[in-house]
C-alpha positions, -999 to 999 in steps of 0.1 A, spaced: 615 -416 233 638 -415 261 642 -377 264 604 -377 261 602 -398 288 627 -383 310 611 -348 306 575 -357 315 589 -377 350 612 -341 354 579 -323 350 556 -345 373 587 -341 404 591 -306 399 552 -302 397 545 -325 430 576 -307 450 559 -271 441 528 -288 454 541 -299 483 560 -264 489 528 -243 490 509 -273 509 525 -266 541 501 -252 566 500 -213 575 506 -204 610 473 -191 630 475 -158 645 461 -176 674 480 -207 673 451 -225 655 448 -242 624 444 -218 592 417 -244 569 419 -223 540 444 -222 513 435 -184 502 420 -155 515 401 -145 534 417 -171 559 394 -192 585 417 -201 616 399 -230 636 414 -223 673 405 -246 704 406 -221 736 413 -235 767 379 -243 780 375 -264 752 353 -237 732 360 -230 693 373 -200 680 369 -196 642 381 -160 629 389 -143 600 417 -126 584 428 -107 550 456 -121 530 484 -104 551 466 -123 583 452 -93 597 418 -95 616 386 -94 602 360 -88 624 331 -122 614 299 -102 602 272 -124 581 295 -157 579 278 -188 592 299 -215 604 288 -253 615 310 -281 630 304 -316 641 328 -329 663 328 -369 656 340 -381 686 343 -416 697 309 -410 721 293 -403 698 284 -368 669 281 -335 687 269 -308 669 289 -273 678 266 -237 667 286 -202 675 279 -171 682 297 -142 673 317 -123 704 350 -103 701 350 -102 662 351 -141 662 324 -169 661 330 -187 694 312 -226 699 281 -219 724 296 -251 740 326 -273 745 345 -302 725 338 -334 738 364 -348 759 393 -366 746 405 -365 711 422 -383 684 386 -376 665 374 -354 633 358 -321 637 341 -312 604 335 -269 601 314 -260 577 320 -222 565 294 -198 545 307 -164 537 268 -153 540 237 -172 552 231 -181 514 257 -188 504 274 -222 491 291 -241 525 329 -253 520 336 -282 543 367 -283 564 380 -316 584 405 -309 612 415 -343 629 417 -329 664 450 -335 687 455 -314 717 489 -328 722 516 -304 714 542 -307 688 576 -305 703 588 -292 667 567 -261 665 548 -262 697 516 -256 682 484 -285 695 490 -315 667 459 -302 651 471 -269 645 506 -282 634 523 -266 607 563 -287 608 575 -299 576 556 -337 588 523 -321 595 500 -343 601 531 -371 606 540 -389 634 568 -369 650 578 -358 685 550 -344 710 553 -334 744 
């Protein structure tokens, strides 16, 4: 009973530290956050101005150009829901308007590979600090803590 035992809790830790190996998050081309686990990759990237980015790559992280993908986000700030629609523009999707200001809120992307098809929903809890560790914004971290507290500058 014992061995039993002792080879189903070996199982689950091996299990849940294989999990946790192939959780950590992909580096964005861009320096955004890659929401997708598989190709083709979705990299959520706030520019500078505040705009979204979302692009596309292959499996090896080379560019797609976006061509019949529809993508939605809400940007639940703490003034209130604001709706973010894109347009497509230098093989991207780019927001048509800003973030609101501030942060420390959720942005929800919603990502259709073709007008019809079934959405897949996305939450990114948006951080524009940077991450002292990797030096990527906190949303787009990808350090061992991701998502963690852990040094920002």
């Amino acid at each position: 009973m014992k061995n039993t035992r002792s080879l189903v809790l070996t199982s689950f830790a091996l299990l849940a530290s294989a999990v946790a190996l192939v959780a950590k998050p992909i580096p964005g081309p861009k320096g955004g956050r890659i929401l997708t686990t598989e190709a083709p990759h979705v990299e959520f990237f706030v520019q500078k101005d505040r705009t979204v980015a979302v692009s596309f790559y292959d499996k090896d992280l080379k560019p797609v150009v976006a061509s019949g993908q529809v993508v939605n986000a809400t940007a639940e700030a703490k003034t209130g829901k604001v709706k973010l629609e894109f347009t497509a523009k230098d093989g991207a999707l780019i927001s048509t308007a800003p973030m609101p200001e501030g942060d420390d809120y959720t942005v929800v992307v919603q990502v259709r590979e073709t007008a019809g098809a079934k959405p897949k929903n996305y939450r990114v809890l948006f951080h524009d600090e940077v991450c002292g560790e990797c030096k990527h914004a906190e949303y787009a971290c990808i350090c061992d803590d991701a998502g963690g507290e852990h040094k920002k500058h």
